[in-house]
C-alpha positions, 0 to 999 in steps of 0.5 A: 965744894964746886958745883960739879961736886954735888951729886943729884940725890932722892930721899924717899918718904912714906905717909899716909897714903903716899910714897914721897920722893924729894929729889935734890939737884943743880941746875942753872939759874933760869929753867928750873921749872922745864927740868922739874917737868922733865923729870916729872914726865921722865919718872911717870913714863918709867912708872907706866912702863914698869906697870906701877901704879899711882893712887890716893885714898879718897874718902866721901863722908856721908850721912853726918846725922844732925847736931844739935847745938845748945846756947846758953847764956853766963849765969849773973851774980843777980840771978844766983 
């Protein structure tokens, strides 16, 4: 298969709290992190533009009552 054959794709996810796209595509050798960037900038001004919205749950545990942990030690063979 030549390169040009290979057609850029995006697989969606769901997870917990998110929608994950993966995306698959060719480029050059050098300068992949400058089109990764470009895409990323690319698909955030397209989600603004159509009013999405991008959020994460976060939680904030609060109030933990105490523990209390016991430490015993082995019984031996003497002590039974």
């Amino acid at each position: 298969m030549r390169r040009s054959e290979i057609a850029p794709q995006v697989f969606w996810r769901l997870t917990d709290n998110w929608l994950e796209m993966a995306l698959r595509f060719v480029t050059k050798e050098f300068g992949t992190r400058q089109v990764k960037d470009r895409m990323s900038r690319d698909i955030l001004s397209a989600f603004d533009e159509a009013g999405i919205e991008i959020a994460s749950g976060t939680y904030e545990i609060v109030g933990i009552p105490p523990i209390r942990v016991e430490l015993r030690t082995p019984a031996r063979d003497s002590d039974r």
